[in-house]
LUMKEKOL-926338 format. One line per field, with one value per residue: x, z, y of N, C-alpha, C in turn. Coordinates in Angstrom, 2 decimals, decimal comma, padded with zeros to 5 digits. Layout:
nX X; ... .
nZ Z; ... .
nY Y; ... .
caX X; ... .
caZ Z; ... .
caY Y; ... .
cX X; ... .
cZ Z; ... .
cY Y; ... .
END
This chain:
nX 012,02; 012,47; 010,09; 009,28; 006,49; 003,78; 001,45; -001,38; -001,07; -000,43; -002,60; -004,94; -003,84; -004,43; -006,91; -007,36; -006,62; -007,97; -010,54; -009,53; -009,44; -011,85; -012,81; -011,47; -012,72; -014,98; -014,57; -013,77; -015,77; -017,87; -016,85; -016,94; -019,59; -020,38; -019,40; -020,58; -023,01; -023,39; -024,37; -024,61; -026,23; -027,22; -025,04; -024,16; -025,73; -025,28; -023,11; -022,72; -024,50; -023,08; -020,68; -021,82; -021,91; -019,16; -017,93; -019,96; -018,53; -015,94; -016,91; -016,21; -014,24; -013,14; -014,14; -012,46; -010,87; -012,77; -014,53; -013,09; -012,05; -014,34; -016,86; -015,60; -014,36; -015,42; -017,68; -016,25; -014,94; -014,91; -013,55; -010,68; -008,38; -007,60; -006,60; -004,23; -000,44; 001,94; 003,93; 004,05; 004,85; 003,45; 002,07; 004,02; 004,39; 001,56; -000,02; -002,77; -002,96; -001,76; -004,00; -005,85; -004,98; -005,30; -007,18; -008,48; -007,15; -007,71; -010,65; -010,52; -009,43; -011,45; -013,47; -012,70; -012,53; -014,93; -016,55; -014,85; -015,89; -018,46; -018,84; -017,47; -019,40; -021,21; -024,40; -023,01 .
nZ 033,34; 033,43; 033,54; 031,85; 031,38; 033,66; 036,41; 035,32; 033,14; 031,64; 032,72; 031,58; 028,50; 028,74; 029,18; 026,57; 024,92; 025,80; 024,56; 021,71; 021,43; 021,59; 018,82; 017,28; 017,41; 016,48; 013,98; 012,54; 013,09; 011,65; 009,36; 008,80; 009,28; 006,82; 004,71; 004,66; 004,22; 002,00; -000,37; -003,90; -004,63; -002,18; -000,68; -002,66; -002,04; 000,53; 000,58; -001,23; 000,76; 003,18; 002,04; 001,87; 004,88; 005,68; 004,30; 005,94; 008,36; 008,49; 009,47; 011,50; 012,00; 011,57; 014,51; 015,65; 018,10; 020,42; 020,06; 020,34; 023,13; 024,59; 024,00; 022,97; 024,37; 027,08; 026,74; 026,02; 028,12; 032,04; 033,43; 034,56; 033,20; 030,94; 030,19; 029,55; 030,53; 030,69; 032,43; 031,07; 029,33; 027,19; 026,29; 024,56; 022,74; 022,18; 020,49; 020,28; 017,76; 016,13; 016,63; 014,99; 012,60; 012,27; 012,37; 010,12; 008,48; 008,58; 008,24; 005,19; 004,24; 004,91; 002,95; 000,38; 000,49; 000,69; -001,41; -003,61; -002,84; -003,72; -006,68; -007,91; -007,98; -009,48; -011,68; -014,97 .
nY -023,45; -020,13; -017,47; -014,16; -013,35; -012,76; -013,95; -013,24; -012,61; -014,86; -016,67; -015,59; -016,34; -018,68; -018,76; -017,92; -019,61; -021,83; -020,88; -021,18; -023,65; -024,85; -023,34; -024,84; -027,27; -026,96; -025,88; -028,26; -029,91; -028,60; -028,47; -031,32; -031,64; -030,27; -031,84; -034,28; -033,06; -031,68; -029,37; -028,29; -026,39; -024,96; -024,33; -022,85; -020,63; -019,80; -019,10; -016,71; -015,41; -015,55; -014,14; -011,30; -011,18; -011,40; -009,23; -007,22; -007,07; -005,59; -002,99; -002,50; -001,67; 000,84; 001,41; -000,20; -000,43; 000,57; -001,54; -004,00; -003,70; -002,22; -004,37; -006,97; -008,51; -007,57; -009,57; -012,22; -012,50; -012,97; -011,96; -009,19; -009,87; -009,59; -007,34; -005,04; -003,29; -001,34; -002,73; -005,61; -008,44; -008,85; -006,53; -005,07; -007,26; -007,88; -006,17; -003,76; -002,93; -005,51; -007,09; -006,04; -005,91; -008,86; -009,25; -008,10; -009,51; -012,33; -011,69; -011,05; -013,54; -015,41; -014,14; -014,14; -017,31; -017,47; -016,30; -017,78; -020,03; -019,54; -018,28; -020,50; -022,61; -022,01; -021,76; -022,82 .
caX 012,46; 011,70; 009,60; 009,14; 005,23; 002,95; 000,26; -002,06; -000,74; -000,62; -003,94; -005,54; -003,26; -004,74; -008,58; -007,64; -006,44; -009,52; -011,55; -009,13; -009,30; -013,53; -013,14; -010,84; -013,64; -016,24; -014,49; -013,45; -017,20; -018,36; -015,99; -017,35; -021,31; -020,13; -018,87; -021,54; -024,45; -023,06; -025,60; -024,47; -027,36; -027,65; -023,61; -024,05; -026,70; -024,84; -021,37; -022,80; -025,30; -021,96; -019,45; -021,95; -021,82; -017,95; -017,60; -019,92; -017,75; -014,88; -017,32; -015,73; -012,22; -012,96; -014,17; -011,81; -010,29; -013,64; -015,03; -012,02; -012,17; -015,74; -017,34; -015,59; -013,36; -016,54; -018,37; -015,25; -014,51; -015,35; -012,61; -010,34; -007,09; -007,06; -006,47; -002,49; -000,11; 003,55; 005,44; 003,32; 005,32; 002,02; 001,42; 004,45; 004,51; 000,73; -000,42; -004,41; -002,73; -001,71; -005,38; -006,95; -004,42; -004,82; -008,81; -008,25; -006,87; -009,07; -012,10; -010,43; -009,38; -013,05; -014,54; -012,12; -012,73; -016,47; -016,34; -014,62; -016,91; -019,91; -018,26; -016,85; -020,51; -022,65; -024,42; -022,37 .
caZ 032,59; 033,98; 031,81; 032,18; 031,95; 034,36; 036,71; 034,81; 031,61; 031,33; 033,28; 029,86; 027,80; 028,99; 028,80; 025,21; 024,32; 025,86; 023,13; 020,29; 021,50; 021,25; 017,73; 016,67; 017,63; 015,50; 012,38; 012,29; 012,89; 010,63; 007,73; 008,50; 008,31; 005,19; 003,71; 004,66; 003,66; 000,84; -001,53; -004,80; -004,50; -000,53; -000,33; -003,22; -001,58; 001,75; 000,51; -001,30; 002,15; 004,02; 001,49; 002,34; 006,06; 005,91; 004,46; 006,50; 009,23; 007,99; 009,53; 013,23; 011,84; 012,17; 015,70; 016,55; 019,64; 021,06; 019,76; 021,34; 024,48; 024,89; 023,59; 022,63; 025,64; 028,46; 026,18; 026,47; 029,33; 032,90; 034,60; 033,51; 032,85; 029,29; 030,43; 029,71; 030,81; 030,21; 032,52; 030,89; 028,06; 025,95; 026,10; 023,80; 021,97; 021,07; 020,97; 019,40; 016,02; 015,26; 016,72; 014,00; 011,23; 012,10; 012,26; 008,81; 007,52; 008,58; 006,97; 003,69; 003,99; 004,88; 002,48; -000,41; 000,46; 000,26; -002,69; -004,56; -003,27; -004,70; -008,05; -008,47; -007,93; -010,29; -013,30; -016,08 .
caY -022,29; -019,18; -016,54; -012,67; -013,22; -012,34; -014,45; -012,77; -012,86; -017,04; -017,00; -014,92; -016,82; -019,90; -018,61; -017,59; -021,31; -022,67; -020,52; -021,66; -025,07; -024,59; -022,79; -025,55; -028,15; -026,23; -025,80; -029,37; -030,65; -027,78; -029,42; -033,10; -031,77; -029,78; -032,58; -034,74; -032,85; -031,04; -029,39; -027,49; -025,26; -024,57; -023,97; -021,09; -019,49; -019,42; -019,10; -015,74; -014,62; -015,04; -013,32; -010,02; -010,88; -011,04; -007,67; -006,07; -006,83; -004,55; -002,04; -002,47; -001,79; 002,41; 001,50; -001,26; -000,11; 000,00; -002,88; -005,17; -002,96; -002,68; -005,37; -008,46; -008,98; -008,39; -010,91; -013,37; -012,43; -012,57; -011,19; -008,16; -010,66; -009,37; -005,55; -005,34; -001,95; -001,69; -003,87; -006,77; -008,46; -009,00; -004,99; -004,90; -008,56; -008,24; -004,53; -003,83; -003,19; -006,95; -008,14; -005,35; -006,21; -010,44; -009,71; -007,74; -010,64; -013,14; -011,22; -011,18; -015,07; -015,80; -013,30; -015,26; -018,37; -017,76; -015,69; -018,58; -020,95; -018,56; -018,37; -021,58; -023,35; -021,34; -023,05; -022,71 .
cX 011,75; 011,60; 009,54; 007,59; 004,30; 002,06; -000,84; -002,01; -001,50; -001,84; -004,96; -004,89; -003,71; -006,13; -008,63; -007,64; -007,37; -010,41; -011,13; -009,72; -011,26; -013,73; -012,84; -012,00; -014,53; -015,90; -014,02; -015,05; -018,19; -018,03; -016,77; -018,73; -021,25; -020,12; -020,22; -023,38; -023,99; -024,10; -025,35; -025,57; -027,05; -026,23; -023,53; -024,47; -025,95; -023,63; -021,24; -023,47; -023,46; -020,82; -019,60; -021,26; -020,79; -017,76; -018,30; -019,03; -016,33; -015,65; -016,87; -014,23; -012,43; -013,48; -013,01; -011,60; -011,74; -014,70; -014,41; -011,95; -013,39; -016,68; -017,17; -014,88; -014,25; -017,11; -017,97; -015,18; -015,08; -014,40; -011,95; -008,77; -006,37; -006,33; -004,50; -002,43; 001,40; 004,30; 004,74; 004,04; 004,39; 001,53; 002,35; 004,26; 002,68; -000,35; -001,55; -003,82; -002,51; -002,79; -006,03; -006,60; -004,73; -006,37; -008,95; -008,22; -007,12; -010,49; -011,89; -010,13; -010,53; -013,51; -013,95; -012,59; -014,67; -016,81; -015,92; -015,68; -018,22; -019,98; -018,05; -018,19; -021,54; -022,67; -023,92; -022,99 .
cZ 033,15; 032,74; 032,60; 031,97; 032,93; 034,51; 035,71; 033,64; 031,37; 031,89; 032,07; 028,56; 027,04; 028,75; 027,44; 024,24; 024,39; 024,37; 021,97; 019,97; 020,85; 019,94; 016,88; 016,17; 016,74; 014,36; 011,93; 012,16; 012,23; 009,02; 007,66; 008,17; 007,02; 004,17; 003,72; 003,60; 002,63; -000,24; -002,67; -004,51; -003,50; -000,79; -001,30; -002,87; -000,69; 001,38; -000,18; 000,02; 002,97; 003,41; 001,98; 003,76; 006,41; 005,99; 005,09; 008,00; 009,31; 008,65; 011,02; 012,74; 012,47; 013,65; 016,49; 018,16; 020,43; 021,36; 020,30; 022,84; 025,36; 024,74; 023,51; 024,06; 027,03; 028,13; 026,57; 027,67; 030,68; 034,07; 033,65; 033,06; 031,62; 029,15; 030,71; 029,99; 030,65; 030,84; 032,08; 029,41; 027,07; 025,45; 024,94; 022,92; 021,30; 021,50; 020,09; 018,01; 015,37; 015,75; 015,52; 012,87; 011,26; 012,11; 010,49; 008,03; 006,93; 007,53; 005,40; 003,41; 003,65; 003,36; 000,58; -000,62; -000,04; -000,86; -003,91; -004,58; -004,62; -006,31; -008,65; -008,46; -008,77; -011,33; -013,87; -017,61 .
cY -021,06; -017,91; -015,13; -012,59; -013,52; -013,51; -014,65; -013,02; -014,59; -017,15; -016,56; -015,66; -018,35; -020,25; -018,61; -019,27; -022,04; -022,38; -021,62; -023,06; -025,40; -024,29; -023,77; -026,50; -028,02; -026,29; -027,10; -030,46; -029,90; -028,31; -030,46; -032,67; -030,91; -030,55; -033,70; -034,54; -031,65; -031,25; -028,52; -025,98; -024,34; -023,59; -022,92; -020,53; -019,08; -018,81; -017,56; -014,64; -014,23; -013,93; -011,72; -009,77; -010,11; -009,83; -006,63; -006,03; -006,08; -003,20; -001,78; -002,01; -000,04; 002,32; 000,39; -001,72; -000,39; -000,81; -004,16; -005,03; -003,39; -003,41; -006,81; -008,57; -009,25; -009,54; -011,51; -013,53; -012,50; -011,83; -009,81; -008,62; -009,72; -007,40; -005,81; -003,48; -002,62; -002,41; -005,18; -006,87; -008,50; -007,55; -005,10; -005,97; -008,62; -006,69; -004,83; -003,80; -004,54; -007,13; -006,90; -005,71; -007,83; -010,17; -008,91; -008,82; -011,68; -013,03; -011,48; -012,74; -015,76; -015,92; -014,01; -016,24; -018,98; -016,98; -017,03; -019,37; -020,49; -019,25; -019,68; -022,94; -022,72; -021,97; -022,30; -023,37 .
END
């Protein structure tokens, strides 16, 4: 099947999958020692430390652009793969606004999820 993306493109496409594939790994053996060593106590303390963390990370949103630019991408990155321009279908199909609105979204999923925990473990 032939595609309209770029060397380049699928070569960044492919680095990015690696990550996922790595993040995947983590939150799946993050669950099992969760579940394992599950402590009423520990898991409120943390589950409130992190709820702050979450939201202070809402503090990159007014810098975004150069927080994805300058920061996270050299981190990731070692090449400049991830640097898109207009004849690149990914410039249009995944422009910085869906990675600020899908990292938006994230934070509040998180910042939820550990919020309930918080709440939903306190003595009563």
């Amino acid at each position: 099947m032939e595609t309209d993306w770029s060397a380049k493109e699928k070569f960044h496409l492919n680095e990015v999958r690696g990550i996922f594939d790595v993040l995947a790994g983590t939150a799946i053996l993050s669950l099992a020692l969760f579940g394992f060593t599950f402590n009423k106590k520990h898991t409120r303390k943390l589950a409130g430390i992190n709820t702050l963390i979450i939201i202070s990370l809402l503090l990159i949103i007014p810098f975004f652009r150069y927080f994805w630019v300058s920061i996270l991408h050299p981190l990731l990155f070692n090449n400049l793969a991830w640097k898109t321009n207009p004849m690149d279908v990914s410039f249009f199909l995944l422009p910085p606004a869906f990675f600020m609105y899908s990292t938006i979204f994230l934070i509040a999923v998180s910042f939820i999820i550990n919020l309930s925990l918080w709440l939903s473990l306190r003595d009563k």
